[in-house]
C-alpha beads as a LAMMPS data file, in Angstrom:
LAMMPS data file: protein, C-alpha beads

252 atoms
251 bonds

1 atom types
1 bond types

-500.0 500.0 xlo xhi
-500.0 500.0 ylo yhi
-500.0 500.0 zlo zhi

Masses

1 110.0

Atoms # bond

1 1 1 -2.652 4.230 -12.554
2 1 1 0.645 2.727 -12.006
3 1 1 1.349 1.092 -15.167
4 1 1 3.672 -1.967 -13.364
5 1 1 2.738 -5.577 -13.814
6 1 1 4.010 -8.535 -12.537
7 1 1 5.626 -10.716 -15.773
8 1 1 5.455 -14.035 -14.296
9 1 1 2.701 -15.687 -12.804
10 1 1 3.572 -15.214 -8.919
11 1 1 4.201 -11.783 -7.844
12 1 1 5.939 -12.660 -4.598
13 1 1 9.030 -10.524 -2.214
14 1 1 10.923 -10.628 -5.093
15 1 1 9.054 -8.242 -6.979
16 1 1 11.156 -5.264 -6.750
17 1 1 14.398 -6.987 -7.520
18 1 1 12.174 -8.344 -10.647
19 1 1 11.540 -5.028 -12.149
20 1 1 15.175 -3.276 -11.191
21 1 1 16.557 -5.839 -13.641
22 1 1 13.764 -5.322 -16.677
23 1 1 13.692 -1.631 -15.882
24 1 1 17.633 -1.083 -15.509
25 1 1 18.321 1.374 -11.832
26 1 1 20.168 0.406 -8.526
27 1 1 18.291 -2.119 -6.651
28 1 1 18.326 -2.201 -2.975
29 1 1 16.441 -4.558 -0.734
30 1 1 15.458 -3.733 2.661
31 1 1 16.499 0.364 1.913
32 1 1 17.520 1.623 4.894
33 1 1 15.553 4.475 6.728
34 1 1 13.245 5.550 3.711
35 1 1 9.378 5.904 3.791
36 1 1 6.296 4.687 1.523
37 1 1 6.243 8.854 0.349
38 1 1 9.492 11.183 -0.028
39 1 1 7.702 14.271 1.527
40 1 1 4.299 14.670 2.937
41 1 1 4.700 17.799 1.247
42 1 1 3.988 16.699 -2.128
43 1 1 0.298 16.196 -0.626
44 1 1 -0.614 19.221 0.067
45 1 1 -3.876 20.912 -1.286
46 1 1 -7.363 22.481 -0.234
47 1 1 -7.976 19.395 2.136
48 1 1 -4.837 19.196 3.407
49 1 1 -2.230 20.907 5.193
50 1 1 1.285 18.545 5.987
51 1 1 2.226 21.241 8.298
52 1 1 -0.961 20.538 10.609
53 1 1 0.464 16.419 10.613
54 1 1 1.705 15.109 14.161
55 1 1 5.517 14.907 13.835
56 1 1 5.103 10.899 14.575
57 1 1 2.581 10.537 12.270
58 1 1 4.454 12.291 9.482
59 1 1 7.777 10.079 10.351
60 1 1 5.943 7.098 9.911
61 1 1 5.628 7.910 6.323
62 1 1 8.638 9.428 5.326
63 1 1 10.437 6.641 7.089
64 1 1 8.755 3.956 7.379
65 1 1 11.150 1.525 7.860
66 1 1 11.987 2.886 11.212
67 1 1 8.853 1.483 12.778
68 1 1 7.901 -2.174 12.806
69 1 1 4.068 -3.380 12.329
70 1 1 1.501 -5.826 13.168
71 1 1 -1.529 -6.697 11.915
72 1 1 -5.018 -7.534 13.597
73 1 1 -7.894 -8.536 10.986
74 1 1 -11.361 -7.386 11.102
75 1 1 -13.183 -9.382 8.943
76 1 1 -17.305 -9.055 8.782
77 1 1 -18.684 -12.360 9.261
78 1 1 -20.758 -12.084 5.861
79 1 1 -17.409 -12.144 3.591
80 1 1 -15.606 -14.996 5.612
81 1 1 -16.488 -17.482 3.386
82 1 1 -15.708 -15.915 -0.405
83 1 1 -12.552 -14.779 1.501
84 1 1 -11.180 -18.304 2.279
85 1 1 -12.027 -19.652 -1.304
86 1 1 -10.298 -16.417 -3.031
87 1 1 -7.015 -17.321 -0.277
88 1 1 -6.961 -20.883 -1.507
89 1 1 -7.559 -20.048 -5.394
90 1 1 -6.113 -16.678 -6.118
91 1 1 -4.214 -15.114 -3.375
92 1 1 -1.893 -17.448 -2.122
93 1 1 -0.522 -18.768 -5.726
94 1 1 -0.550 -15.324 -6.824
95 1 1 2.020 -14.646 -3.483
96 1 1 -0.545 -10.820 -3.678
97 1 1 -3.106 -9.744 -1.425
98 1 1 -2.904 -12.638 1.104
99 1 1 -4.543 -10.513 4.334
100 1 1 -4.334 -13.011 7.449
101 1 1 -7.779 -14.907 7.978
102 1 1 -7.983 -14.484 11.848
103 1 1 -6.133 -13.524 14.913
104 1 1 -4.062 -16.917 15.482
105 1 1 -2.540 -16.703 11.876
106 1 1 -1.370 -12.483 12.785
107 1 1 -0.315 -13.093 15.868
108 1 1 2.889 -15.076 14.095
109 1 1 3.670 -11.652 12.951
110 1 1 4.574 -9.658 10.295
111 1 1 7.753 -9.131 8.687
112 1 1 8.205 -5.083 6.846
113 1 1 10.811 -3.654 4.450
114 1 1 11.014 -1.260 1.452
115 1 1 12.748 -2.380 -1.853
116 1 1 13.792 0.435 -3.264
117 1 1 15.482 1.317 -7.356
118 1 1 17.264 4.265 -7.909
119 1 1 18.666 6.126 -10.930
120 1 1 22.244 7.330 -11.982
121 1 1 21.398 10.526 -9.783
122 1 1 20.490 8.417 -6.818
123 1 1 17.191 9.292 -6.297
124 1 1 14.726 6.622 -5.517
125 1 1 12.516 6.427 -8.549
126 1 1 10.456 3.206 -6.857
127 1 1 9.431 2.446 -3.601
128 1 1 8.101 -1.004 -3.001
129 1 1 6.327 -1.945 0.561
130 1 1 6.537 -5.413 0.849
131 1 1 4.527 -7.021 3.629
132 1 1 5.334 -10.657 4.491
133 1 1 4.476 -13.398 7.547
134 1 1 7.134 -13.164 9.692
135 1 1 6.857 -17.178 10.117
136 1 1 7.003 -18.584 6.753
137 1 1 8.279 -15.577 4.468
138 1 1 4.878 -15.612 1.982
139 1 1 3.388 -12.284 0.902
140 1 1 0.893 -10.678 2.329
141 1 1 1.233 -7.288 0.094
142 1 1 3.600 -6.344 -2.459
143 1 1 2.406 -2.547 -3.774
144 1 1 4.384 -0.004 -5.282
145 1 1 4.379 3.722 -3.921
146 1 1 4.081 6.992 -5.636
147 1 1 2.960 10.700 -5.123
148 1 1 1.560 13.029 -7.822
149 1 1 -0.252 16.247 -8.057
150 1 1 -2.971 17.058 -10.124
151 1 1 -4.628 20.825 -10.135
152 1 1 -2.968 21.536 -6.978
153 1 1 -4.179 18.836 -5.140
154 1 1 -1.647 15.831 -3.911
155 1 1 -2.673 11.825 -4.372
156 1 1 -0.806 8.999 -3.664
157 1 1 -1.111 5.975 -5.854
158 1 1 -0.478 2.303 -5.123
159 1 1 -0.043 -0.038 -7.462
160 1 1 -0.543 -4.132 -6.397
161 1 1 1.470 -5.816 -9.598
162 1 1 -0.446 -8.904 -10.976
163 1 1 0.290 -11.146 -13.494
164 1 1 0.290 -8.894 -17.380
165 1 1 -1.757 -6.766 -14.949
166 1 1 -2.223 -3.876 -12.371
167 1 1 -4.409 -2.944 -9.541
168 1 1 -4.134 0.746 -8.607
169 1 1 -5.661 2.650 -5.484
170 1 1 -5.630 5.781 -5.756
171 1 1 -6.107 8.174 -2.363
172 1 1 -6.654 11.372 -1.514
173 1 1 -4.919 12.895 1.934
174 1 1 -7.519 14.432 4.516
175 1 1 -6.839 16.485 7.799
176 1 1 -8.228 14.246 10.415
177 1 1 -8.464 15.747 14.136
178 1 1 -5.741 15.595 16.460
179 1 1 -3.068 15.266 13.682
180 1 1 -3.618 12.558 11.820
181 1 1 -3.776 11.721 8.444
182 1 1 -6.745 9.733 6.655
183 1 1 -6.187 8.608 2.917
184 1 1 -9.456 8.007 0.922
185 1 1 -10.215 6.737 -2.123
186 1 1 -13.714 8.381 -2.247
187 1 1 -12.283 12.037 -3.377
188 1 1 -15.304 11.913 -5.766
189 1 1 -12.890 14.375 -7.901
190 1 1 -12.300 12.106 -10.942
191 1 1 -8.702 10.880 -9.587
192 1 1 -9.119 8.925 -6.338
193 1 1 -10.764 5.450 -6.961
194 1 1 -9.557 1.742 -8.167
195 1 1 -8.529 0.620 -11.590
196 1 1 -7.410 -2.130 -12.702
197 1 1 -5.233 -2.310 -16.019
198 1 1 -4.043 -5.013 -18.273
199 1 1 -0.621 -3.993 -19.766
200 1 1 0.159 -5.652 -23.489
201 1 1 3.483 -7.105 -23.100
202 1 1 4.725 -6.488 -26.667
203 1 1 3.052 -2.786 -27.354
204 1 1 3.274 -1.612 -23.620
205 1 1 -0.507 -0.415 -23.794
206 1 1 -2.484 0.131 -21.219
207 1 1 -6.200 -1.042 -21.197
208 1 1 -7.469 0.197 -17.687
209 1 1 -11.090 -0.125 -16.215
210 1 1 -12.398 1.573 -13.428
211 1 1 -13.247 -0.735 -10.157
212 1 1 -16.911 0.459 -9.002
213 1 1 -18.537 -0.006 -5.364
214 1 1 -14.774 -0.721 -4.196
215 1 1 -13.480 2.071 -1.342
216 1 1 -11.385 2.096 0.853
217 1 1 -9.621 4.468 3.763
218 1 1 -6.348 4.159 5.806
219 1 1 -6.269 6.275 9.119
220 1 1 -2.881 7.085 10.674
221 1 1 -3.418 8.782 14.331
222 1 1 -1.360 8.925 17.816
223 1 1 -3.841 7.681 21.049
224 1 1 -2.242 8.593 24.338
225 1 1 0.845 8.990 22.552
226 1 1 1.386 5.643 20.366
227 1 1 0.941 5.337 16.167
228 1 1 -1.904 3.766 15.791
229 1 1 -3.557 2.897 12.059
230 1 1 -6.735 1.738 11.129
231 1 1 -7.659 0.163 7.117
232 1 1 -11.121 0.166 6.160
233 1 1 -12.876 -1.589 3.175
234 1 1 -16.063 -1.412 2.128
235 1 1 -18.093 -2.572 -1.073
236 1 1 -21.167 -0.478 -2.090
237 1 1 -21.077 0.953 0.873
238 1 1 -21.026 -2.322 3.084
239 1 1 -18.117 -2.840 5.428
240 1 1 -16.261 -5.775 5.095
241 1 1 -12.811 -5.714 6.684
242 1 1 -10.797 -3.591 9.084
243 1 1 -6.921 -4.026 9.518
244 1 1 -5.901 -2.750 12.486
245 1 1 -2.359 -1.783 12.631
246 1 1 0.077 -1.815 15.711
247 1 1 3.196 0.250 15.457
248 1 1 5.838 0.875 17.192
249 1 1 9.115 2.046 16.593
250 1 1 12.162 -0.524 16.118
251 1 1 14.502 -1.388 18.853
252 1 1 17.739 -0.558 17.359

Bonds

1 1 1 2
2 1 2 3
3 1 3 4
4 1 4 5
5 1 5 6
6 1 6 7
7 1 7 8
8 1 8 9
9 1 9 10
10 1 10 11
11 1 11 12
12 1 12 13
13 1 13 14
14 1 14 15
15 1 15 16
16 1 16 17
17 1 17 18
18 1 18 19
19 1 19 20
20 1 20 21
21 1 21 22
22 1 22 23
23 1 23 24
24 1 24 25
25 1 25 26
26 1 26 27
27 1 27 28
28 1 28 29
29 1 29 30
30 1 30 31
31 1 31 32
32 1 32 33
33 1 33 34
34 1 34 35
35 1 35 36
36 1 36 37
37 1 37 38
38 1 38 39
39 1 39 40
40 1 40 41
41 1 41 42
42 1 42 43
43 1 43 44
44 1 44 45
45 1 45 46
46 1 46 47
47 1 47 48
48 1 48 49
49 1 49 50
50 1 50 51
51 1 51 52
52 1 52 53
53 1 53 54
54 1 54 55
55 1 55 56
56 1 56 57
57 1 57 58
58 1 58 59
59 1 59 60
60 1 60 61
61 1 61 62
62 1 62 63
63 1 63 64
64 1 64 65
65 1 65 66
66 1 66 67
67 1 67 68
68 1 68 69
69 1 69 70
70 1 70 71
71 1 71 72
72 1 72 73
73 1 73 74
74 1 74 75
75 1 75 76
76 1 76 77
77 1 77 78
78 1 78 79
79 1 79 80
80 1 80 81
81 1 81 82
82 1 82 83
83 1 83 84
84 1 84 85
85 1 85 86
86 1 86 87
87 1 87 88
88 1 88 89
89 1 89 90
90 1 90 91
91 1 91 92
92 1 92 93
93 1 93 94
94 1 94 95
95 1 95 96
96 1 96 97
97 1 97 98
98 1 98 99
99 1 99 100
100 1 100 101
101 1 101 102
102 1 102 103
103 1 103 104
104 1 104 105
105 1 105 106
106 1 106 107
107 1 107 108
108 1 108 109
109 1 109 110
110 1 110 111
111 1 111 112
112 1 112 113
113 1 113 114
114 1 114 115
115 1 115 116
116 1 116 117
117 1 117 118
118 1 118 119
119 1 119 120
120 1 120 121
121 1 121 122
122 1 122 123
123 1 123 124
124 1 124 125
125 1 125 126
126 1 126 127
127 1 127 128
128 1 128 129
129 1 129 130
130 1 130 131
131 1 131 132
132 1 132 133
133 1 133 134
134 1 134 135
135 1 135 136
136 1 136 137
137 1 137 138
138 1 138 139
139 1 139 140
140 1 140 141
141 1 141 142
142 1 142 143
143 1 143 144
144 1 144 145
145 1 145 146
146 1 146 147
147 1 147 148
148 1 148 149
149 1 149 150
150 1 150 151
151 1 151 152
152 1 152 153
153 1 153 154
154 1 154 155
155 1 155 156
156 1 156 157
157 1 157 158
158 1 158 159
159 1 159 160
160 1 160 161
161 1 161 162
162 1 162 163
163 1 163 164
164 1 164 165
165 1 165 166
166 1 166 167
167 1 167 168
168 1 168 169
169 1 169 170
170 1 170 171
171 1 171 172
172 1 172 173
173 1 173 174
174 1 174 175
175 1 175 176
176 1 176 177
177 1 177 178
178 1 178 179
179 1 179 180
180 1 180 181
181 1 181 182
182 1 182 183
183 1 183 184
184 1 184 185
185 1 185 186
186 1 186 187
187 1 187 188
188 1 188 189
189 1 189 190
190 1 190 191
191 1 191 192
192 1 192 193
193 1 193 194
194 1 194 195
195 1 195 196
196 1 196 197
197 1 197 198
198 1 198 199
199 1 199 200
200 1 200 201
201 1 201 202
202 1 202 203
203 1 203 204
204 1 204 205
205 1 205 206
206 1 206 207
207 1 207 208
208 1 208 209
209 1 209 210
210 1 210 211
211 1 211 212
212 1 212 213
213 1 213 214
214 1 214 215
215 1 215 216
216 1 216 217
217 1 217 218
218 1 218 219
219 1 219 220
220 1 220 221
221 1 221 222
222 1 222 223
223 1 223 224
224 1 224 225
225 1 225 226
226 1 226 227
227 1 227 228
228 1 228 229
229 1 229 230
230 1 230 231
231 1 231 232
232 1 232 233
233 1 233 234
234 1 234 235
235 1 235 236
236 1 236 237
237 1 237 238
238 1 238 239
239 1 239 240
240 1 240 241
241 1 241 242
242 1 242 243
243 1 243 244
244 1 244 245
245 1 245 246
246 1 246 247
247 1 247 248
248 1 248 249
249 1 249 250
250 1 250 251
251 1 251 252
């Protein structure tokens, strides 16, 4: 889990800036040429093997702010409905988890930068991807980044602060042909999965419960030589959206 909540009631682009000043570190918005991981390195494992990773593939996530993004939303026609109603009601005055409705509303674009805090020593010690509409400046995700390794295996964790709360994904890296790189939560190995924990604001206790039927998987590929990305979600096994990303690297 990442144990990071969100201590007022709208999450929001300012996140990052938020926690820099209750945490203490060096704050820096918009970090210049950093990624969502240090080192694809810190993945490796049985299922896994960073040195078999296109080079494009692995500079997309060791610098991620080199590339800029756009999203195109697959939604299955089944969830449509719940969707808009959670928009109206949770996502948009929570400024979290506000994925465009339809194609219109992504092609105004999508704005991309890493927050980042550092320590005395200057490492980064949080990396924050924040996701915005390029149009009006709202949210669209806000999740904090980290790697860890567990019986010689390598996961990466994101954490999507909420209000005295946390929602954690945590994925497990697979080879996938050609180069790429697919991140899963169904590892099935007792670490990949969601949680969701409520942190106690006085104590600093974490009560976490485990999210079942949730999964999700994030494919990172070249095609005839461009980064392409693909998001899956599913619950209990049905499909409900796809976010297609479009990358390409910045004009400088």
């Amino acid at each position: 889990m990442v144990p990071l909540e969100a201590r007022t009631r709208y999450v929001g682009t300012g996140y990052v800036k938020a926690l820099a000043d209750t945490i203490g570190g060096a704050y820096t918005e918009a970090a210049e040429d950093v990624g969502i991981v240090a080192s694809l390195d810190a993945l490796s494992g049985p299922d896994f093997d960073p040195a078999a990773v296109d080079p494009l593939v692995r500079e997309f996530y060791e610098h991620t702010t080199r590339f800029a993004l756009d999203i195109v939303p697959h939604w299955r026609t089944w969830v449509r409905p719940g969707y808009l109603l959670y928009r109206t009601l949770v996502a948009r005055p929570l400024g979290q988890a506000n994925v465009p409705w339809n194609l219109r509303e992504a092609q105004r674009g999508m704005h991309s930068r890493i927050d980042t805090i550092s320590g005395v020593d200057g490492a980064i010690s949080t990396r924050g991807w924040i996701r915005s509409y390029a149009s009006t400046g709202d949210p669209i995700y806000v999740g904090i980044y980290t790697t860890y390794r567990r019986e010689g295996r390598g996961y990466v964790s994101v954490g999507f602060p909420l209000p005295q709360a946390n929602f954690t994904a945590t994925l497990a890296p697979r080879q996938r042909a050609g180069g790429g790189l697919r991140l899963t939560s169904r590892g099935g190995d007792g670490q990949t999965g969601h949680y969701l924990s409520f942190i106690d604001p006085e104590s600093r206790n974490l009560s976490t419960l485990a999210v079942h039927g949730f999964s999700e998987e994030l494919d990172v590929y070249v095609e005839d030589g461009r980064l392409r990305a693909d998001h899956a979600f599913s619950v209990f096994g049905l499909p409900f959206l796809t976010l297609e990303y479009r990358i390409s690297r910045k004009v400088v």
